[in-house]
Every structure is written in C-alpha cells, then in structure tokens.
C-alpha positions in Angstrom: -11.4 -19.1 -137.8 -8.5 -18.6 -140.4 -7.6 -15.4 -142.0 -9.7 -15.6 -145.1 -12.8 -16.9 -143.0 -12.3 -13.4 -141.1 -11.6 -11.5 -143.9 -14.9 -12.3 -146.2 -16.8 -12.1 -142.6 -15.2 -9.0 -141.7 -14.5 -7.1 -144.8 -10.8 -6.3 -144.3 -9.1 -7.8 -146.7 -6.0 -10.3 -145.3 -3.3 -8.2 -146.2 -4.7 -5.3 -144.2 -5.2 -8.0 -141.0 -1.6 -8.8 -141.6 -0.8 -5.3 -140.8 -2.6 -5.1 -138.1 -0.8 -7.8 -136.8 2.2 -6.5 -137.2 1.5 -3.1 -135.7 0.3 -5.1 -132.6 -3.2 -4.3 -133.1 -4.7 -7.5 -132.7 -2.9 -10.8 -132.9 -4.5 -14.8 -133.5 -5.1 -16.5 -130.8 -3.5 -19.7 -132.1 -2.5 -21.5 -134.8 -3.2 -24.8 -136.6 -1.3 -27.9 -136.8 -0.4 -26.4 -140.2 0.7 -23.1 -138.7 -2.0 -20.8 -140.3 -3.5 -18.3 -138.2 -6.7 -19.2 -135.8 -8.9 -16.1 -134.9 -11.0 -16.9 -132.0 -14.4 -14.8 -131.3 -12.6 -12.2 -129.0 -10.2 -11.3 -131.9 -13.2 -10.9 -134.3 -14.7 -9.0 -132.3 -11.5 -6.6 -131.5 -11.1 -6.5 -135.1 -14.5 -5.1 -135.5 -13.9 -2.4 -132.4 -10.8 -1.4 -134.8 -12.6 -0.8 -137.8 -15.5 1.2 -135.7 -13.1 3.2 -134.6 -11.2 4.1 -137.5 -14.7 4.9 -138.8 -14.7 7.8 -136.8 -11.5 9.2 -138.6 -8.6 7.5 -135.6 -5.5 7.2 -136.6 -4.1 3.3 -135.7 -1.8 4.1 -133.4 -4.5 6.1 -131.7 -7.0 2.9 -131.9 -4.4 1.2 -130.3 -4.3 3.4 -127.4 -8.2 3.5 -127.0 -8.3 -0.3 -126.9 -4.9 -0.9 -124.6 -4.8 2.0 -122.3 -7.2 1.2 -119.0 -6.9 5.1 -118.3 -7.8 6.1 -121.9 -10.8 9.3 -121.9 -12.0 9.6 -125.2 -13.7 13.2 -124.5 -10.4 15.2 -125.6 -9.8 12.8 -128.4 -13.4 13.0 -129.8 -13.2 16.9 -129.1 -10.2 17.0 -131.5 -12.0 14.8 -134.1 -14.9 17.4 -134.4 -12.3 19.9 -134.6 -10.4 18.9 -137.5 -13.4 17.1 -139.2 -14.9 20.9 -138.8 -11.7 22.3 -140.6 -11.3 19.8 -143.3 -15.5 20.8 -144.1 -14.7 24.1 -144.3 -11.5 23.4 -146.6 -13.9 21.5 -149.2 -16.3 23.8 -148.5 -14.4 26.6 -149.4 -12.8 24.6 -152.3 -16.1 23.4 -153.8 -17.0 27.5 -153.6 -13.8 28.2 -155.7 -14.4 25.3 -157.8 -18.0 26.6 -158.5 -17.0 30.4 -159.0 -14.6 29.3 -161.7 -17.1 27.4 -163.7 -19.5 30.2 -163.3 -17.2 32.2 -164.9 -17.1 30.1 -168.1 -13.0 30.1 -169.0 -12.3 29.9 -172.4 -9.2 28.3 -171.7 -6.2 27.7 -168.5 -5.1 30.6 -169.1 -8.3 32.2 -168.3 -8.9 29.8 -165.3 -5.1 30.5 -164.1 -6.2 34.7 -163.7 -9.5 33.9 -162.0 -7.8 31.9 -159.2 -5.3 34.6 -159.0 -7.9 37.5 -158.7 -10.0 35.1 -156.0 -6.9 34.6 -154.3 -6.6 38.4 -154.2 -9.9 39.6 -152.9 -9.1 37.2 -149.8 -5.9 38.9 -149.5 -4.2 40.1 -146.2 -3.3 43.5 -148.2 -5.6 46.4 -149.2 -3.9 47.0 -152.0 -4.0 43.9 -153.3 -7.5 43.5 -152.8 -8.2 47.0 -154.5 -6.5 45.9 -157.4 -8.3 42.8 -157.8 -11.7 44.7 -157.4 -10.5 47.0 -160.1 -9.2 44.2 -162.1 -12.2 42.2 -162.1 -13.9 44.9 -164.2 -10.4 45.5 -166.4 -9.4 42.2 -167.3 -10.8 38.5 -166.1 -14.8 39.4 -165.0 -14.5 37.6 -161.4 -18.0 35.5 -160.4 -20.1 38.2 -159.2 -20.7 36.0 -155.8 -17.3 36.1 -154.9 -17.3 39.9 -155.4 -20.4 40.8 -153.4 -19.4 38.4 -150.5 -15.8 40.5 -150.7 -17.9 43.7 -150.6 -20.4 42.3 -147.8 -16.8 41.6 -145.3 -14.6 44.3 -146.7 -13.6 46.7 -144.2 -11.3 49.1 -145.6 -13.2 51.9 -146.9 -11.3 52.5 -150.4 -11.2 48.3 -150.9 -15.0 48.6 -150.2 -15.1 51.5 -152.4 -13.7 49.4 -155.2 -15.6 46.3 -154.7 -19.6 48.7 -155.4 -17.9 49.9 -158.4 -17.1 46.7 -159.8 -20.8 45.1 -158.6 -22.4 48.2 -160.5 -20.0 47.6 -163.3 -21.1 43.9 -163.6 -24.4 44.1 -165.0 -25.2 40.9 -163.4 -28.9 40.0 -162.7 -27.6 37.7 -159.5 -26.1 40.7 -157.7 -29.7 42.3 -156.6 -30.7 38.4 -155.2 -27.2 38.5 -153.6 -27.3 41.9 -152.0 -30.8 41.1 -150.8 -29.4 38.2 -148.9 -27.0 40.6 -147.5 -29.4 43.2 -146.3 -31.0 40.1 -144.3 -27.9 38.9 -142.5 -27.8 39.0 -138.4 -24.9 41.0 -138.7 -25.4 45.0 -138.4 -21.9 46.0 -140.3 -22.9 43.2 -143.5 -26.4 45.2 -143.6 -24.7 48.4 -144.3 -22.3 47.0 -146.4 -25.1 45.6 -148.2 -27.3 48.6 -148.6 -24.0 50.6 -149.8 -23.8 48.4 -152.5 -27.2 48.6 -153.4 -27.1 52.4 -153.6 -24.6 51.6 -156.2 -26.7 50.6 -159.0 -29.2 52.3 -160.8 -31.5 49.9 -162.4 -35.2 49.6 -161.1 -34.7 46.5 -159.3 -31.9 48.4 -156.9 -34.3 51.0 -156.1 -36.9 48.7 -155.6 -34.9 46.9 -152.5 -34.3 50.0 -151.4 -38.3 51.1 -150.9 -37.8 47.2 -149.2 -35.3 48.7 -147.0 -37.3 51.6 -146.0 -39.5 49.1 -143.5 -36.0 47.4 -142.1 -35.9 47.8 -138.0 -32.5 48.7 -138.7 -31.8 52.6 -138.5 -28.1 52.8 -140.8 -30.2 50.6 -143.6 -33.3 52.6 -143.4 -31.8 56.0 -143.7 -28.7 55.4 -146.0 -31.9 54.0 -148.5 -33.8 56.9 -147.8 -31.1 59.1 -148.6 -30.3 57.7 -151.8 -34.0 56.9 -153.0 -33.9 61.1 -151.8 -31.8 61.4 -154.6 -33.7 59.5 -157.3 -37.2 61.4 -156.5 -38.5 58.6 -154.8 -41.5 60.5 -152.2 -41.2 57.1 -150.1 -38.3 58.1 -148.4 -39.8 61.6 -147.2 -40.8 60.1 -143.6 -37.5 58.3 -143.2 -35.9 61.7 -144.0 -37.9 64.3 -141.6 -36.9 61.6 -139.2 -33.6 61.6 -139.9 -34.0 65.9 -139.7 -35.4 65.4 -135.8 -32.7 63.1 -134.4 -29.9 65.1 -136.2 -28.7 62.0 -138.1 -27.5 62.9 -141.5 -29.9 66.2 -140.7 -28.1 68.4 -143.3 -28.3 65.6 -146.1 -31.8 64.4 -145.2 -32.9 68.1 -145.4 -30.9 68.5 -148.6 -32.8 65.4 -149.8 -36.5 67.0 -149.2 -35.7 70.1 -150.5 -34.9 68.0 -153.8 -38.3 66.4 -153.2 -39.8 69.5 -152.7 -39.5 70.4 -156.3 -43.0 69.1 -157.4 -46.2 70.6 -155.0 -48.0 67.7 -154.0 -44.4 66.5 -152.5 -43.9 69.8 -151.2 -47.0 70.1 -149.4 -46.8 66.2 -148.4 -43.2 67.6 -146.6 -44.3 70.8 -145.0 -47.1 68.8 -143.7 -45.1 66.1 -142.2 -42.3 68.7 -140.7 -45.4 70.4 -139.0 -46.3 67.5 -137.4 -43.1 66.6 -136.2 -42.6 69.7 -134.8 -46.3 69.2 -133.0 -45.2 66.1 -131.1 -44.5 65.8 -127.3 -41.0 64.0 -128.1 -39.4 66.7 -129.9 -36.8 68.5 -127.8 -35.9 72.1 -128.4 -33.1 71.3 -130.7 -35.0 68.9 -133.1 -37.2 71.4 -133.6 -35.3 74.3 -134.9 -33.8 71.9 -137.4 -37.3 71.4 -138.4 -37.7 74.7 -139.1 -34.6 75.3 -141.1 -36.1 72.3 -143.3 -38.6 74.1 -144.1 -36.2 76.9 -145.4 -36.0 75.2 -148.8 -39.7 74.0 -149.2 -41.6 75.9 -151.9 -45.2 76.5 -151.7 -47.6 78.7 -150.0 -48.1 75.5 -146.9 -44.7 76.0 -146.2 -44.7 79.9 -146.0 -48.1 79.5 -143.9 -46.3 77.4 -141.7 -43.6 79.8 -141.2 -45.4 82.6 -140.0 -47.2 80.2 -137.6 -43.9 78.9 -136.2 -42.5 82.9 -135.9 -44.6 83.2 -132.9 -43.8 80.2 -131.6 -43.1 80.1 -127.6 -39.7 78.9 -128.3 -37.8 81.9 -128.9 -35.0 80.5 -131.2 -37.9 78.5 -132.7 -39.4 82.0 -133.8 -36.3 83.7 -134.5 -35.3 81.1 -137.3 -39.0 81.2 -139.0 -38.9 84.7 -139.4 -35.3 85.2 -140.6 -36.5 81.9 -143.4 -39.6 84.1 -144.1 -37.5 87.2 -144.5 -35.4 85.0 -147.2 -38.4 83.9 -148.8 -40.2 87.3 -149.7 -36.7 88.4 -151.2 -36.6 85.7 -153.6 -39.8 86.4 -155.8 -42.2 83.4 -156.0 -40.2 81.2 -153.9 -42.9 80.5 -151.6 -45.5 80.6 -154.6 -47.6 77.1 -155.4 
C-alpha cells in the first residue's frame, strides 16, 4: 500500500509518516519498481499501535521504546502518565478558577484585570503579610471575587491573615458568601469547619444567624459552641442548651456563663436557664467540679427560680457546692431586686 493509501486509511497525514520514518518509528517494507514506498499489513498495523499510544499522551521516543524494547514494563510509565495528566488537570483547573474569578468580578478595563490577578496571586502567597494586605486591599481598592476570598479564609492559618480575610467577607455584602460558608461548615475537614463558623460569626445579617441556629445541631463540638456563643450575643434563647453545656465541661465556661446571664435579661429566658442549670446539676454525670460552675451560673440569673434554686443548692451535700450558693445568695439580697421576677 503506498503512502497516500495509508494515510487516508490511517489518518496521519504523509508528512507526519515521513517523520516517523525518519525517527525510525516504523519504516515500508518495500518499494515499487518506481521507488515509492510499499506499506505492508504489519506496518499498518504498527502505525496504528503508534498512534494508540501517543493517544495516551507518549512522547515518540517513548513509543519507540514501548514497541522495540522486549524488556519494556509499562506500569511505571503509565504511573507517570496519571501523574502528570493529574498535574496538568489541576493547572487548568486552577486556571479556569482564576479565569472565572476575574470575570466574576466584572473589570472595567486591563487595568482593573491586571490588580485582580495581582491581589489573587497574593492571597495564595507564601507570606502573611502579603496575604494580609491583599485581604485588606480587597475591601480598599480592587473588590476581589468573594469565592476566592472565603476559600482563602476557609485554608488560612495565621490568625491575623484569617483575621483579615472575616473582615473583608463581612465587608463584601455579597449574597454568595452565606451559600459559600455553608459549604464550608460541611467540609470533612475539622479545622475548615471552624474556619467556617468564624466567618460566619462575622456577619450580622439574618441569613448568618440563621446558619448559625443550623450549626447548633452540627456533631461537631468547636462549630456548635463557637455558634452558641455568638447567637449568645445576639439574644438568640437557642443557644441556651449549647451554653449550660458548655458551663459543665468547662469549655468556654466563663463566656458561655457570661452569654446566659445576657439571656437572662428577659424572665421567661431566665427561668428557661435556671431550669436547665438545675437539671444539669441533677444528673448522674456531673462530677463535683461541673457542678460548682453550675452554680456560679446561676450567680447572674435574675428571678425568684433562680434564688429558689440557690437556697436549695446551700444545703447541698457537696460542701463547696453549698458554700458557693450561699455566698451568691448573700450577693443577691444586697443588691435590691436582683433576684425579683
């Protein structure tokens, strides 16, 4: 078969089988009387090998070891093509990400394009500083895509960069950055949760607090009580079991108590805590310790429940239990009407 046959059968064009040729690849069997080229059905058939090879992203010269070397073991060689196929994935990948963070951000001109890359280049930095600066910067100058800000926040380590990054997420004002941070509270990994419900306590608006109440049911312990402690702070009575939990394993005890006696500032919460506290201090688990930092909860809970409860717990069999109720119920009758309704 001549060159051209092979060609149009083949789909490699002539000049490309020439090359082949000369790179020792795979050679015509004979010639014609005229001199042209001959292919005969093995050479077809090592030309197709060739081009099934190269499909898999060989090199020539290492096709031409895979089809001349007896002793050739293709397992490293394939092993090294998943590799680098694997890296050049992640280099679109990543450059399809950039590409799509840019256009998000709606340039007005290069100029504008030009800052964004150098700010995205920034947050990916080696340096802290650098990547503080382009946290800050992204509120300052060039607004960076809010995605590529709340995946910085979601891997940032250093506790000032971090710091920076939930400033310029609450700063943004972008509807995307609740959906975002939601994803992040769902990730498999422990530290991106935290990072995550950091971020969250960040911002104000109704949907934050409303992924926070979300948070509240999370089997994870840092995510549940950094979102009780903040939804603590905004008056949200949800948190109040998260918190007397928090009081008993002496986790945040001093904030979590803080936090209810902030609750405690409307009666039906009040009594809703003292109640809860009581029980707490009821159950079978609570060691010795847990329970006198019950007690000193209830130092700052109005109401007459709470006093009640008090001179119950001052004859309590635990000694320092008793001590601590009645030196909170001395407190109490010297401020008038704190333990009033």
């Amino acid at each position: 078969m001549l060159i051209g046959d092979v060609a149009r059968r083949s789909g490699v064009s002539a000049r490309m089988l020439r090359h082949y040729e000369s790179l020792g690849l795979v050679r015509p069997t004979g010639r014609t009387g005229s001199g042209y080229r001959e292919y005969s059905g093995e050479d077809i058939r090592r030309i197709f090998h060739i081009e099934s090879l190269r499909s898999l992203g060989l090199s020539l010269r290492e096709v031409g070891s895979a089809l001349d070397d007896p002793g050739f073991t293709p397992a490293k060689l394939v092993e090294d093509l998943i590799r680098g196929t694997r890296e050049r994935i992640a280099a679109e990948t990543a450059l399809l990400t950039r590409l799509r963070r840019i256009g998000a951000a709606e340039p007005a001109g290069w100029e504008e394009v030009l800052q964004i890359v150098a700010l995205l280049h920034a947050l990916g930095s080696e340096s802290a500083g650098k990547r503080q600066r382009a946290a800050l910067s992204s509120v300052e100058e060039v607004p960076v895509p809010v995605e590529a800000l709340v995946e910085a926040a979601l891997n940032e380590t250093d506790p000032n960069v971090a710091g920076a990054l939930r400033w310029a997420l609450a700063q943004s004002g972008d509807g995307d950055v609740i959906a975002l941070l939601a994803e992040g509270l769902a990730s498999p990994a422990a530290e991106v949760r935290e990072r995550a419900v950091r971020a969250v306590a960040e911002l104000t608006n109704d949907e934050a607090t409303a992924l926070l109440r979300e948070a509240l049911a999370t089997t994870d312990p840092a995510v549940r009580r950094h979102a009780a402690l903040t939804l603590g702070a905004r008056g949200e009575a949800e948190a109040i079991p998260t918190l007397i939990d928090m009081v008993a394993e002496e986790t945040n005890d001093v904030d979590a108590a803080d936090a209810l006696s902030a609750l405690s500032s409307r009666p039906d919460r009040a009594d809703r805590i003292t109640t809860g506290l009581v029980a707490r201090l009821a159950h079978d688990t609570v060691d010795a310790s847990a329970r006198r930092r019950l007690t000193q909860a209830l130092a700052d809970i109005p109401g007459n429940r709470a006093s009640d409860a008090l001179e119950t717990l001052s004859h309590d069999e635990d000694r320092a239990v008793a001590l601590t109720a009645t030196y909170i119920l001395t407190l109490r009758e010297s401020r008038p009407g704190a333990s009033g309704p």
